[in-house]
C-alpha positions as CSV (number, residue, x, y, z in Angstrom):
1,X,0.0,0.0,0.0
2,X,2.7,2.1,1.0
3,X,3.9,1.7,-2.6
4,X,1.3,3.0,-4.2
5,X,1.0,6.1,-2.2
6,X,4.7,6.9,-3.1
7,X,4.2,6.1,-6.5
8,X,1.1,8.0,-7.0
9,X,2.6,11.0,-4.9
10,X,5.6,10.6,-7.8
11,X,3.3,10.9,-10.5
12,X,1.2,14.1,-9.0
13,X,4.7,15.6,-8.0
14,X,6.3,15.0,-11.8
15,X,2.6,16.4,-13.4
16,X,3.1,19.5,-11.2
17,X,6.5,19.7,-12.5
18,X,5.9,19.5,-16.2
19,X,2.8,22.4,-15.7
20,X,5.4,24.7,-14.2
21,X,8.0,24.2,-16.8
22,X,5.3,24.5,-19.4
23,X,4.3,27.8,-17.8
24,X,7.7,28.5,-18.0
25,X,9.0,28.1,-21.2
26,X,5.7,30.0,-22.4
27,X,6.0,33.3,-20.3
28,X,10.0,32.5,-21.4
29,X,8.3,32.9,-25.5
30,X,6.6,36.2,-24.4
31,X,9.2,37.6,-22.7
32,X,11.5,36.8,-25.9
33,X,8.7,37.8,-28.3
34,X,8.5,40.8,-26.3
35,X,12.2,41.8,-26.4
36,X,12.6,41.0,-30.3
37,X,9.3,42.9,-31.0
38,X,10.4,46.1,-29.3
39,X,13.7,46.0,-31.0
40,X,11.8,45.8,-34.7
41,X,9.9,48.6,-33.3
42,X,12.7,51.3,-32.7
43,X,14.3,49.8,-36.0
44,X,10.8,51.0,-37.3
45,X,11.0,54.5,-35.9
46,X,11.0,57.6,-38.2
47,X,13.4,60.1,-36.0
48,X,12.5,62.4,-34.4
49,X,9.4,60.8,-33.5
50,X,9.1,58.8,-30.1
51,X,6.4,56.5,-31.8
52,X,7.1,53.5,-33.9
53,X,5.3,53.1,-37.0
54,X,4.2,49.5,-36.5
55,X,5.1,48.7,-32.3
56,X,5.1,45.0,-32.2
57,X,4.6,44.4,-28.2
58,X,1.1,45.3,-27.7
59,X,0.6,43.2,-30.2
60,X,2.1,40.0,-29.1
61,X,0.6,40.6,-25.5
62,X,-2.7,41.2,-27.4
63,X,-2.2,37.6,-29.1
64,X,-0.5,36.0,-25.9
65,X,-4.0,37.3,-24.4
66,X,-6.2,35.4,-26.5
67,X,-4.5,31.7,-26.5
68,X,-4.1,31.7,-22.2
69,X,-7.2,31.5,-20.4
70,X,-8.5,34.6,-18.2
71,X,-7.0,33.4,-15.0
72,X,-3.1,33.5,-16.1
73,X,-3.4,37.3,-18.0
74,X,-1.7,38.8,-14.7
75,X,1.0,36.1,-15.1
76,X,2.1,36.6,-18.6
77,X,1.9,40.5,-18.4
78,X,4.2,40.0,-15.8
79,X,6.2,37.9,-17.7
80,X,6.7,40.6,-20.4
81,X,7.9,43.0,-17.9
82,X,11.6,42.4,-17.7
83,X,11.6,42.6,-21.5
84,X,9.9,45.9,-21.9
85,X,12.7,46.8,-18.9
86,X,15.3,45.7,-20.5
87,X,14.9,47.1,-24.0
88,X,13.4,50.6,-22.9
89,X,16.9,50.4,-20.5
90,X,18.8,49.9,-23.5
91,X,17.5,52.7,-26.0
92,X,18.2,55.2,-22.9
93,X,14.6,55.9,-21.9
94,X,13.6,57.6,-19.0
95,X,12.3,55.0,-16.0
96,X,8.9,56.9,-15.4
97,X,8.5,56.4,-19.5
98,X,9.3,53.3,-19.3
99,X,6.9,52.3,-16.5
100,X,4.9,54.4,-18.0
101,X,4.8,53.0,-21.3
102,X,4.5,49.1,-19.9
103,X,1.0,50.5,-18.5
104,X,-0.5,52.3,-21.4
105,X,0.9,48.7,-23.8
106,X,-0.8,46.4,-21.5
107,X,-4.1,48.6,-21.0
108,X,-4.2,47.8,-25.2
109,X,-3.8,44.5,-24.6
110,X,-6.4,44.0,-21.9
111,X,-9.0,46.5,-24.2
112,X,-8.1,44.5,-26.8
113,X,-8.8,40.8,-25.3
114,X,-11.5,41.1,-23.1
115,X,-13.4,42.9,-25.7
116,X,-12.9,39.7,-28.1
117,X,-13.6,37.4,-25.7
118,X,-16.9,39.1,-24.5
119,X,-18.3,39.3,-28.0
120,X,-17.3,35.9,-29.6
121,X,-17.7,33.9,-26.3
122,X,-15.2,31.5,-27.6
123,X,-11.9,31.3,-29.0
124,X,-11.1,33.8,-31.8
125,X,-11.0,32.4,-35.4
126,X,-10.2,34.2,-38.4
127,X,-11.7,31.8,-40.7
128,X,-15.0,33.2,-39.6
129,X,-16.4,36.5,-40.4
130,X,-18.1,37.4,-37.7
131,X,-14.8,37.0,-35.8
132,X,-13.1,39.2,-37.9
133,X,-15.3,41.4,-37.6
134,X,-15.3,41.8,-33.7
135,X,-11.2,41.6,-34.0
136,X,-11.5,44.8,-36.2
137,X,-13.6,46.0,-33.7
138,X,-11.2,45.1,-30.8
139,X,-8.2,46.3,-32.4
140,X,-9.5,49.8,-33.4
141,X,-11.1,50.3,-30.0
142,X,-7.9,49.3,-27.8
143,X,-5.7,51.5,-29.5
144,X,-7.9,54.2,-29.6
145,X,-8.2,54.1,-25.6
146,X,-5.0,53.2,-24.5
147,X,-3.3,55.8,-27.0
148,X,-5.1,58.9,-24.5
149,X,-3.1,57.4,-21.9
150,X,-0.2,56.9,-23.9
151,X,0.0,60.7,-24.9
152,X,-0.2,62.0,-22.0
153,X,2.3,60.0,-20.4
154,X,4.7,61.4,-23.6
155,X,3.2,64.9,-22.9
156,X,3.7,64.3,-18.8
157,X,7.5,62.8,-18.6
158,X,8.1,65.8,-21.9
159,X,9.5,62.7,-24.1
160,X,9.8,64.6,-27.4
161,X,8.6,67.2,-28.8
162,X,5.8,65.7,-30.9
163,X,2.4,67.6,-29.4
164,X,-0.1,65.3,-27.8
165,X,-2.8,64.8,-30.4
166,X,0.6,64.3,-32.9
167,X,1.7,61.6,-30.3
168,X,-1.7,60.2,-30.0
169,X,-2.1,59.9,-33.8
170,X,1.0,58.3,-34.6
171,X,0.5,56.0,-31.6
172,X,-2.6,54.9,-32.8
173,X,-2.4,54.0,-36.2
174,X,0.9,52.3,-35.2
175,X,-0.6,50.2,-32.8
176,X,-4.0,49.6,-35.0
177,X,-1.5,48.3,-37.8
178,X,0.5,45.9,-35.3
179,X,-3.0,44.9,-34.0
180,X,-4.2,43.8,-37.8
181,X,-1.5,42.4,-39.0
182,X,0.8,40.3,-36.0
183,X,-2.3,39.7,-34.3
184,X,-3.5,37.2,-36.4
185,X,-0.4,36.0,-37.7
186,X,0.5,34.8,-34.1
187,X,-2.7,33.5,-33.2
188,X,-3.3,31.3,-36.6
189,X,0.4,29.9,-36.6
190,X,0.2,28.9,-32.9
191,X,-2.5,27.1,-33.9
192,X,-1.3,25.5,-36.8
193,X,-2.0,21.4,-37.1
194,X,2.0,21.3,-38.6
195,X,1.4,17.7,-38.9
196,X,-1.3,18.5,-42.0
197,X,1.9,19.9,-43.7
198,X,3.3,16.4,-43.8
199,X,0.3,15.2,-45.7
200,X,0.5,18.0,-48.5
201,X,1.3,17.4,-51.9
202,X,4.2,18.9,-53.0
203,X,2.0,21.1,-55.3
204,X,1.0,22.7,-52.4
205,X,5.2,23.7,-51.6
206,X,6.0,24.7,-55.2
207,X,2.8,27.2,-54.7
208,X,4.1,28.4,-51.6
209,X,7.5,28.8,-53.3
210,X,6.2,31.0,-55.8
211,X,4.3,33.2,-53.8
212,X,7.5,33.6,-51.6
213,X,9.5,34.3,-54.6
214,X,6.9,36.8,-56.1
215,X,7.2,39.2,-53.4
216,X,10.6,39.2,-53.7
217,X,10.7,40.3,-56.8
218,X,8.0,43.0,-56.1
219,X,10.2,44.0,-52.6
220,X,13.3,44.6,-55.3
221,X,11.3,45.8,-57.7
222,X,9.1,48.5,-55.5
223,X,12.4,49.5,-53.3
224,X,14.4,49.6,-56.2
225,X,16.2,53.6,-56.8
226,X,16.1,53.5,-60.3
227,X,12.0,53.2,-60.8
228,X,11.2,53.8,-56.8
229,X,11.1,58.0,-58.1
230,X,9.3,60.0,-60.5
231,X,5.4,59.2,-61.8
232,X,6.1,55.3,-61.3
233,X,6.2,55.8,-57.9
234,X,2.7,55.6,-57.1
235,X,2.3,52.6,-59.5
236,X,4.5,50.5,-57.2
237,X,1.4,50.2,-54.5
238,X,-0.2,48.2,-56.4
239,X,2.0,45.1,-57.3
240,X,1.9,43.7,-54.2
241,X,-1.9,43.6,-54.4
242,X,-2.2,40.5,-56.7
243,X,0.2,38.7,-54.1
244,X,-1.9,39.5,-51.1
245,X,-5.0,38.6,-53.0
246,X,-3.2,35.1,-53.7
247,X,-2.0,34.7,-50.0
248,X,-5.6,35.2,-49.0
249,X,-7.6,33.4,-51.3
250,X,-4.7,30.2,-51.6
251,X,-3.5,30.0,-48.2
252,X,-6.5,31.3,-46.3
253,X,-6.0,33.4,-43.0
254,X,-2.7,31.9,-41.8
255,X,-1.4,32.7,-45.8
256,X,-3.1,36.1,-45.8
257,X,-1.4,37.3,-42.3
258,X,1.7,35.9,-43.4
259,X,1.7,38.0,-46.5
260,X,0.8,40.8,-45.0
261,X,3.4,40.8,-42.5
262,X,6.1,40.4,-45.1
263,X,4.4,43.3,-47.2
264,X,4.3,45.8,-44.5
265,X,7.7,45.0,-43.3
266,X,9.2,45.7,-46.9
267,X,7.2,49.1,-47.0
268,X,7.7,50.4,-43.6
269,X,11.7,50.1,-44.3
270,X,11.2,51.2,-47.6
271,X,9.5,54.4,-46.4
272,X,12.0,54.8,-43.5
273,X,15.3,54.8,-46.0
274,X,13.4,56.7,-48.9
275,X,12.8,54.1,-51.2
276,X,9.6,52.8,-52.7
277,X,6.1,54.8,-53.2
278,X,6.1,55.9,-49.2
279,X,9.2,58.0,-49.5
280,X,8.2,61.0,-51.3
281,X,6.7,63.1,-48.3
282,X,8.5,64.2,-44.8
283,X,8.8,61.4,-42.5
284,X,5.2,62.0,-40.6
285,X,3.3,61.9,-43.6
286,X,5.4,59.0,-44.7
287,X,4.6,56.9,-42.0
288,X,1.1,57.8,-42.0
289,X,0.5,56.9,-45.6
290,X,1.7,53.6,-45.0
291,X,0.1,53.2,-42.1
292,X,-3.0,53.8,-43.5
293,X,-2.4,51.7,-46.8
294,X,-1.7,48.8,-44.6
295,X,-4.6,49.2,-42.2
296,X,-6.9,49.1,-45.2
297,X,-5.1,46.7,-47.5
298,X,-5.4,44.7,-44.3
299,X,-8.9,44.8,-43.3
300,X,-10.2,43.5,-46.8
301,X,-8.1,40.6,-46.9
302,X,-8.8,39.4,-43.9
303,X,-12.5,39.4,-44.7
304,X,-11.9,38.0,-48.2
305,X,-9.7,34.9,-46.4
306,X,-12.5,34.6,-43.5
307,X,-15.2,34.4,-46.4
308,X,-13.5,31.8,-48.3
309,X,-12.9,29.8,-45.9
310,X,-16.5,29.7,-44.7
311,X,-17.3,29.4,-48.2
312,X,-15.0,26.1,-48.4
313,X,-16.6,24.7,-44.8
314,X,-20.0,25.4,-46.3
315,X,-19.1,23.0,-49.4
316,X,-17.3,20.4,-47.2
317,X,-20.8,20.5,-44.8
318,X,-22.8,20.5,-47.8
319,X,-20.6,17.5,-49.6
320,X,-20.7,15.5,-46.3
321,X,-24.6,16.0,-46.1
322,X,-24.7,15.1,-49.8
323,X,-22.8,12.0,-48.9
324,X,-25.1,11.5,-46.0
325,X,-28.0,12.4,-48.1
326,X,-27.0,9.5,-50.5
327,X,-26.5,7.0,-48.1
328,X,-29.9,7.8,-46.1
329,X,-31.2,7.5,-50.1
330,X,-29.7,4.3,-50.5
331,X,-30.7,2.9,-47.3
332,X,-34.0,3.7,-47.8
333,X,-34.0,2.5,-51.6
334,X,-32.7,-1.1,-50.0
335,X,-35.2,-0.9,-47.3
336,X,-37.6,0.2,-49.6
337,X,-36.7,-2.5,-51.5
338,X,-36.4,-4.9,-48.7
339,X,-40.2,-3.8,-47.9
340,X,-41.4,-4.5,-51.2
341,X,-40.1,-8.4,-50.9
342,X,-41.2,-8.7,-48.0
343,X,-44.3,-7.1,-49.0
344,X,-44.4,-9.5,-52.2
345,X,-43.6,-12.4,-50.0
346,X,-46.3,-11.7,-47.4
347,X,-48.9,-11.2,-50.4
348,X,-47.6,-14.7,-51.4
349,X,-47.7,-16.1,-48.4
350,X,-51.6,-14.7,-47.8
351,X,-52.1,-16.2,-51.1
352,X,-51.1,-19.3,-50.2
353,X,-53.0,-19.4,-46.8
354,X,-56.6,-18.2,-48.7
355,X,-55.7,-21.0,-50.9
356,X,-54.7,-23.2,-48.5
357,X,-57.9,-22.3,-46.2
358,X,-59.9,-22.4,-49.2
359,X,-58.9,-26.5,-49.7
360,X,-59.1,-26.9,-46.4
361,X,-62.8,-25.5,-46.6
362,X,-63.4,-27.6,-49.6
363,X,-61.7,-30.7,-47.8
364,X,-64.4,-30.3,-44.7
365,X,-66.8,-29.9,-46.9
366,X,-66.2,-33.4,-48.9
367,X,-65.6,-35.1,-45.6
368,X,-68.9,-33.9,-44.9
369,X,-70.6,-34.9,-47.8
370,X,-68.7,-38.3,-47.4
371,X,-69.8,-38.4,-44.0
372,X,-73.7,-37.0,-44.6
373,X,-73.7,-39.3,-47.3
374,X,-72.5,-42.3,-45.2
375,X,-74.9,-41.5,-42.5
376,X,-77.8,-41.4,-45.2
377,X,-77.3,-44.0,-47.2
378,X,-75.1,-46.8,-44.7
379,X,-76.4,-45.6,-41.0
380,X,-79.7,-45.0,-41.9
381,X,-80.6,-48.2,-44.1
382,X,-79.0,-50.2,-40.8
383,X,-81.1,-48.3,-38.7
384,X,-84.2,-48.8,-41.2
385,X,-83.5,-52.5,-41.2
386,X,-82.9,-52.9,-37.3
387,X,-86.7,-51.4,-37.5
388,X,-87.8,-54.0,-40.0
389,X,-86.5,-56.7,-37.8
390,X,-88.0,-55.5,-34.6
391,X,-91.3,-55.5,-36.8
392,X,-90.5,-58.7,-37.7
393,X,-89.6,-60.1,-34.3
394,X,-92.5,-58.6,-32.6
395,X,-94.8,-60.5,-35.3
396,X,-93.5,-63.8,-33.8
397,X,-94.1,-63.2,-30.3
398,X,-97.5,-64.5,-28.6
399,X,-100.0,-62.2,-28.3
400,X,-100.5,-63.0,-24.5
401,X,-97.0,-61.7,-24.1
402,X,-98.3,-58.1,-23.9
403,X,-94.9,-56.8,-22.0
404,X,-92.5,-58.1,-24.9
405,X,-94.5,-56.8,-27.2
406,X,-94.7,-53.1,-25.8
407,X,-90.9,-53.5,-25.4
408,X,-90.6,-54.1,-29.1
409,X,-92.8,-51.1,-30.0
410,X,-90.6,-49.1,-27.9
411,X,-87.5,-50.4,-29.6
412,X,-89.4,-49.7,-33.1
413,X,-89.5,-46.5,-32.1
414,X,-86.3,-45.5,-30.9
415,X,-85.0,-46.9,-34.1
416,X,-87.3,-44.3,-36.0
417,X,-86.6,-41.3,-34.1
418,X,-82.6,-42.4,-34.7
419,X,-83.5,-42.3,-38.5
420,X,-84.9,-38.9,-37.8
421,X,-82.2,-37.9,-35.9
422,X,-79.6,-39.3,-38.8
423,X,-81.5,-37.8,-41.6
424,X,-81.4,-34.6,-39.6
425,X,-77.8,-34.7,-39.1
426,X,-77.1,-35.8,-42.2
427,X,-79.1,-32.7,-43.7
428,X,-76.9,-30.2,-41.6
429,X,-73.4,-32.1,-42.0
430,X,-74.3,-31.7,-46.0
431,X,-77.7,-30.8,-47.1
432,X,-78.2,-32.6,-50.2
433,X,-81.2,-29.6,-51.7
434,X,-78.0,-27.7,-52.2
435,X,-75.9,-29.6,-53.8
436,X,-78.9,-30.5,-56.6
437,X,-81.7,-27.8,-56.1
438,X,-79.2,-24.5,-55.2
439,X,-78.7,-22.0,-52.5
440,X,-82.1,-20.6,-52.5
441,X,-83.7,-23.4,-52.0
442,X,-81.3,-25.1,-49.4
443,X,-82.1,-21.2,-47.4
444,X,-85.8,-21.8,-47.9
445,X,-85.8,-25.8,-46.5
446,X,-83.4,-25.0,-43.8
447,X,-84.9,-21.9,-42.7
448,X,-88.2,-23.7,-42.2
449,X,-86.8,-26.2,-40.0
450,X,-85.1,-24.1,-38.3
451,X,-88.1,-21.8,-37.7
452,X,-90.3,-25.0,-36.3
453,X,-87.0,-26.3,-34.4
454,X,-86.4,-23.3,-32.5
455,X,-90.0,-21.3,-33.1
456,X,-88.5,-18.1,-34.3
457,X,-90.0,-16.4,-37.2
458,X,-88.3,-16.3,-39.8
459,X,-88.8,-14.6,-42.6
460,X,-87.1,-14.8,-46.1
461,X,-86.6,-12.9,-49.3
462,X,-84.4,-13.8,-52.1
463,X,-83.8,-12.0,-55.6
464,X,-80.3,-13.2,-57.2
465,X,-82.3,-13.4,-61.1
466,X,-81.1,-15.3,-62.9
467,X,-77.9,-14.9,-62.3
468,X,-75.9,-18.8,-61.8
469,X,-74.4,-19.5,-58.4
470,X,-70.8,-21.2,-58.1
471,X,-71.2,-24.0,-55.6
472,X,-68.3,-22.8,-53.4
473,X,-70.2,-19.1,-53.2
474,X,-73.5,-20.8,-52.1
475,X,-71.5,-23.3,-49.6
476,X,-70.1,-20.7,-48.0
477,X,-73.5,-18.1,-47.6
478,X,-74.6,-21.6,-46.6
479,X,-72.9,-21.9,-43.5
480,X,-72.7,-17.8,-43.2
481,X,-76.8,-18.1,-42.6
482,X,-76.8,-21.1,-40.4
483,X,-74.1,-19.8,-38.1
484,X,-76.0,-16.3,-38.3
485,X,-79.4,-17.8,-37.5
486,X,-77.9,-20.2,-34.5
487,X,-76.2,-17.0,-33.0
488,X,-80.0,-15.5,-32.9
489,X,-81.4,-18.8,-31.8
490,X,-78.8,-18.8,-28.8
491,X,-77.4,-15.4,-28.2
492,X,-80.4,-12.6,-29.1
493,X,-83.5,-13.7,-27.7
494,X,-85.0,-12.6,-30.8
495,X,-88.9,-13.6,-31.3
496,X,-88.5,-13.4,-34.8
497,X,-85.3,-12.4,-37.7
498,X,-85.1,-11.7,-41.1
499,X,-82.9,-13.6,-43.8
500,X,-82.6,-11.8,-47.6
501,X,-80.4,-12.6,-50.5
502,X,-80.3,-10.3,-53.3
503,X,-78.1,-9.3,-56.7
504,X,-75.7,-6.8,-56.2
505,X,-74.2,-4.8,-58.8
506,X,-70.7,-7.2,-58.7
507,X,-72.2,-10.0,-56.7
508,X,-74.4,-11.5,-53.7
509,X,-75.4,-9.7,-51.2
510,X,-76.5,-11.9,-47.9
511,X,-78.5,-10.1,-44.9
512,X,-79.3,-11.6,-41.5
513,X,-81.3,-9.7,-38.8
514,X,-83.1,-10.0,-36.0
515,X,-85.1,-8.0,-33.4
516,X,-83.2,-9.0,-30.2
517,X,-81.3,-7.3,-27.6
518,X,-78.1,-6.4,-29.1
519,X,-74.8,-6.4,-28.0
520,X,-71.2,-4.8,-27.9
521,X,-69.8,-5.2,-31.3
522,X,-66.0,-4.1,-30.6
523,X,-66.5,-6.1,-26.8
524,X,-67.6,-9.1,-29.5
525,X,-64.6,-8.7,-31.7
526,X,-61.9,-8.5,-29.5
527,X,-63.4,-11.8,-27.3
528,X,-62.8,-13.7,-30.8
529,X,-66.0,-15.0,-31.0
530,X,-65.2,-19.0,-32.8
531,X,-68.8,-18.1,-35.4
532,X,-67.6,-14.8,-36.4
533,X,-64.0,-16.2,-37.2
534,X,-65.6,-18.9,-38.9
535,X,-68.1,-16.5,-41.1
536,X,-65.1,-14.0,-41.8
537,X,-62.4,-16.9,-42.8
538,X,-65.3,-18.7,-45.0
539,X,-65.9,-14.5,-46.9
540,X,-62.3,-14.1,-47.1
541,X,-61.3,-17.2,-49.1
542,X,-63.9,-15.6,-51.7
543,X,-62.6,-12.1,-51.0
544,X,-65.9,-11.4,-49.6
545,X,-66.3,-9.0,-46.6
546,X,-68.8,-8.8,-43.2
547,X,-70.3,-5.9,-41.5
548,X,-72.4,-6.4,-38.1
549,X,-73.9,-3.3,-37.0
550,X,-75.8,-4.1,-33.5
551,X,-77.6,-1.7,-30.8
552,X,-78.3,-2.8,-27.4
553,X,-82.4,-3.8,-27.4
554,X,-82.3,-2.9,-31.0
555,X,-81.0,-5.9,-32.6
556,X,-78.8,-7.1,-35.0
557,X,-78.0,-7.1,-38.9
558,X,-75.1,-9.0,-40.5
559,X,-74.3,-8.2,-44.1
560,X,-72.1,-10.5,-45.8
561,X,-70.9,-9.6,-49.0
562,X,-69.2,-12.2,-51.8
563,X,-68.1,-11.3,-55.7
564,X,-69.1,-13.5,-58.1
565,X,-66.0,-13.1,-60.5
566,X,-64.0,-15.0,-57.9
C-alpha cells in the first residue's frame, strides 16, 4: 500500500512539475517575443518621433492574451515586464517612461482581449467573419483608448517634442496596424496542425514557393532607386496587391497574415530609407501613408480569407450531407426494396393461406358430404333394417305376451326417431337440396326447420335473377346463414329475424337480422367469438367482406358480402 502512495505521490509531483516548466517556457516565448518585437519597433522608428510606425509588443501581449485563459493574463503580463525593462533600459529611456509605457501597452492588450472574448464567447477564429469582424472592432477600439493614456504620459515625462494629439495619432495608427497584421499571424500559426503539412502534396510547396518568390521580386522591384522615383512611384502600390489577394484566397487566413506581414515589413523600411512609393513626403506623412495603406489593405483581406474559408466549410458541410443524403437514399432504396419483398412475399404467403384455407374448406366440406352421405345411405338403411326386424320379431311373439310386445314397440320407435335424428344430421353435416336444387332453396328448407326447431319467425326474401351461383359461393352463404341464425337462436332472444339474398351490382349480397337485444360489437370482436372467425375466414377465401352493426335492445343485422367473379 505504501507503494502505491509513493508512486502516485511521484506521479502528481512529476505532473506538477511539467505544468510549471510548461508555464515557464511560455512566459520564457513572451518575454523573448517581447524583447525581439520592441527591438523591430525602434528599427521602425522615423526620427525624431518617439512612436514607432508599426510597435510590435502590444501586439504580441494582445495575441498571448487570446490563447491563455482569463486566469493566467496577470501572469504573462508580468512575464513581459523584464523585456519591456530591459529594451526601454537599453535605447536610454527615462524610468517613469518606461513604467509608463508598460502601463499604457498592457491597457491595449487587456482593451483588446477582453473585448474579443466578450463578443465571440469562444476562442477567436479568423476563418470566420463574424470573428473578424469583432477583432477589427477590438483592435481599433484598444488603441484608440489606451493611446489617451499613452500621450499624455509622452506629454507628462516631456518625451519629445511631438504635441499630444501628434503623439496620439502616430501611436494609434501604429498600434491599429501591429493589432491587424501580427495579431493574427500569431494566433493562426500557434494554432497550426504542422502535422497536415506532412500530408501535402508537394503542389502545395512549389505554390508556396512562388508566392515567396513573387514578393521578392515585387520587394526589389518596388524599393528599387532606379524606378522607386518620378510618376512610377505611385504605381508600385499596387504590385503587391495580386500577391496579397493570392496569399488570401490560396493559403487562407494563416497565408493572408503571413503575406501581409512580409508586405508591411518591406514598405515600412522602404519608407524609412526613402525608397519605394512611401518616401516622397516628410517622415510624418510618410509613416502615416503607409500606415494607412496597410490598415486598409489589411482589413479586406482578412474578410476576403475569412469568407473563403467559410465558403470552403459550407461546401465540405454540404458534400458531407450530400454524402449523408445519398446513403440515407440508399438505405431507404434497400429498405424500400427490402419492404417490397417482404411485401411481395407476405402477399404470397396470404395467397397461399386463402388458398390453403380455401382447400381446407373444400376438404371439410367433402368429408362432410362423405360423412352425410354415409350416415344417409349406410347408417340409416342399418337403422331402417334394425326397425324392419323389430317389426318382424315382434310379429313372432304370442300375443299373451303383452310386456315383450310393448318392449318391441318401444325399440321400433327408438329406431325411427334415430332415423330422424340421422337424416337430420345428415341434412346439416351436407344438405343434399344444395348440392342438386341451389342455395335458395337449401335457405328456404333450412330456414323452415329451423323456424319450427327453434319457433322463431323467420322470414325470407331472395332476388339473385337469374344470375348462376358457383357451388363454393353458395356453400359458403350456406354456412354464413346457419351460423348467423344459430347466433340469434342462442345469443339474441329474438322472437323473430329476417334472412334476404339479393343481386348486387358485382355480386351476392346476404342479410341476416333480427329484433333481439343487441350487444357490444368491438367487446364481441376483441373476445374472438369462434362463429364470427368462422363466417369472416369462410368471406375471405372468396374475397368477400362482413359488417355487423348491432344496438343494445335494437338488434342485430349481419351483411355479408361475396363477388361472383371470384
Amino acid at each position: 500500500m505504501s507503494e502505491l502512495v509513493v508512486g502516485a505521490t511521484d506521479l502528481s509531483h512529476s505532473r506538477v512539475s511539467r505544468r510549471v516548466l510548461r508555464h515557464a517556457l511560455a512566459a520564457l516565448l513572451v518575454g523573448a517575443g517581447y524583447y525581439v518585437g520592441a527591438n523591430i519597433g525602434f528599427a521602425l522608428t522615423f526620427q525624431p518621433h518617439p512612436v514607432s510606425t508599426l510597435w510590435p509588443p502590444n501586439s504580441i501581449l494582445f495575441a498571448t492574451l487570446l490563447l491563455t485563459p482569463r486566469r493566467r493574463w496577470w501572469f504573462y503580463l508580468l512575464a513581459a515586464f523584464p523585456a519591456h525593462l530591459l529594451v526601454q533600459i537599453n535605447a536610454d529611456i527615462p524610468t517613469t517612461m518606461i513604467l509608463c509605457w508598460f502601463v499604457s501597452n498592457c491597457s491595449e492588450a487587456l482593451i483588446g482581449a477582453s473585448v474579443l472574448r466578450y463578443l465571440t464567447r469562444s476562442d477567436v477564429r479568423f476563418d470566420k467573419t463574424y470573428h473578424v469582424w469583432v477583432f477589427i472592432l477590438a483592435s481599433l477600439l484598444g488603441p484608440f483608448l489606451s493611446s489617451f493614456i499613452d500621450a499624455a504620459f509622452v506629454e507628462l515625462n516631456q518625451y519629445g517634442d511631438s504635441p499630444y494629439w501628434a503623439v496620439f495619432r502616430m501611436r494609434f495608427f501604429s498600434n491599429v496596424l501591429a493589432s491587424l497584421t501580427l495579431v493574427p499571424l500569431i494566433v493562426t500559426w500557434r494554432r497550426a496542425n504542422f502535422a497536415a503539412f506532412k500530408s501535402s502534396s508537394w503542389n502545395r510547396y512549389v505554390e508556396a514557393g512562388l508566392l515567396v518568390v513573387g514578393f521578392v521580386m515585387v520587394g526589389i522591384v518596388s524599393f528599387s532607386s532606379r524606378l522607386s522615383g518620378g510618376s512610377l512611384r505611385p504605381a508600385m502600390l499596387y504590385l503587391s496587391l495580386p500577391f496579397l489577394l493570392w496569399a488570401a484566397i490560396r493559403f487562407g487566413p494563416r497565408g493572408s497574415s503571413t503575406a501581409l506581414i512580409v508586405a508591411s515589413m518591406f514598405q515600412i523600411w522602404g519608407a524609412i530609407h526613402g525608397l519605394g512609393p512611401f518616401a516622397a513626403q516628410s517622415a510624418e506623412m510618410n509613416a502615416l501613408s503607409v500606415q494607412l495603406y496597410l490598415i486598409l489593405a489589411s482589413m479586406p483581406l482578412m474578410f476576403l480569407a475569412a469568407l473563403i474559408k467559410e465558403r470552403e466549410k459550407a461546401q465540405e458541410i454540404a458534400f458531407q450531407e450530400g454524402q449523408q443524403l445519398e446513403l440515407a437514399l440508399d438505405s431507404e432504396q434497400r429498405a424500400s426494396r427490402a419492404l417490397s419483398d417482404s411485401q411481395e412475399k407476405l402477399r404470397q404467403s396470404h395467397n397461399q393461406v386463402r388458398k390453403l384455407l380455401g382447400r381446407l374448406i373444400d376438404v371439410q366440406e367433402a368429408e362432410r358430404r362423405r360423412i352425410s352421405r354415409e350416415l344417409h345411405d349406410d347408417l340409416n338403411q342399418k337403422i331402417a333394417t334394425l326397425s324392419m326386424g323389430i317389426s318382424q320379431l315382434k310379429r313372432k311373439v304370442p300375443q299373451q305376451d303383452g310386456e315383450l310386445i310393448a318392449d318391441l314397440d318401444q325399440l321400433r320407435k327408438t329406431a325411427n326417431g334415430l332415423t330422424d335424428e340421422v337424416r337430420r344430421l345428415s341434412h346439416q353435416l351436407h344438405p343434399a337440396v344444395l348440392e342438386h336444387l341451389g342455395l335458395v332453396p337449401a335457405l328456404e328448407s333450412y330456414i323452415a326447420s329451423f323456424s319450427d326447431e327453434e319457433q322463431i319467425d323467420v322470414q325470407f326474401t331472395a332476388d339473385t335473377g337469374e344470375v348462376r351461383i358457383p357451388f363454393q359461393t353458395s356453400i359458403c352463404l350456406y354456412r354464413v346463414a346457419v351460423e348467423a341464425l344459430r347466433n340469434v337462436a342462442r345469443h339474441s332472444g329474438a322472437a323473430s329475424a329476417a334472412v334476404s339474398l339479393k343481386r348486387s351490382h358485382d355480386g351476392l349480397e346476404l342479410q341476416v337480422s333480427d329484433s333481439g337485444r343487441g350487444f357490444d360489437v368491438k367487446t364481441f370482436k376483441q373476445g374472438g367469438g369462434l362463429g364470427l372467425i368462422s363466417i369472416e375466414e369462410r368471406l375471405r377465401v372468396l374475397e368477400g367482406d362482413c359488417e355487423i352493426s348491432s344496438a343494445w335492445e335494437r338488434g342485430t343485422t349481419l351483411v355479408a358480402r361475396v363477388p361472383l367473379t371470384v
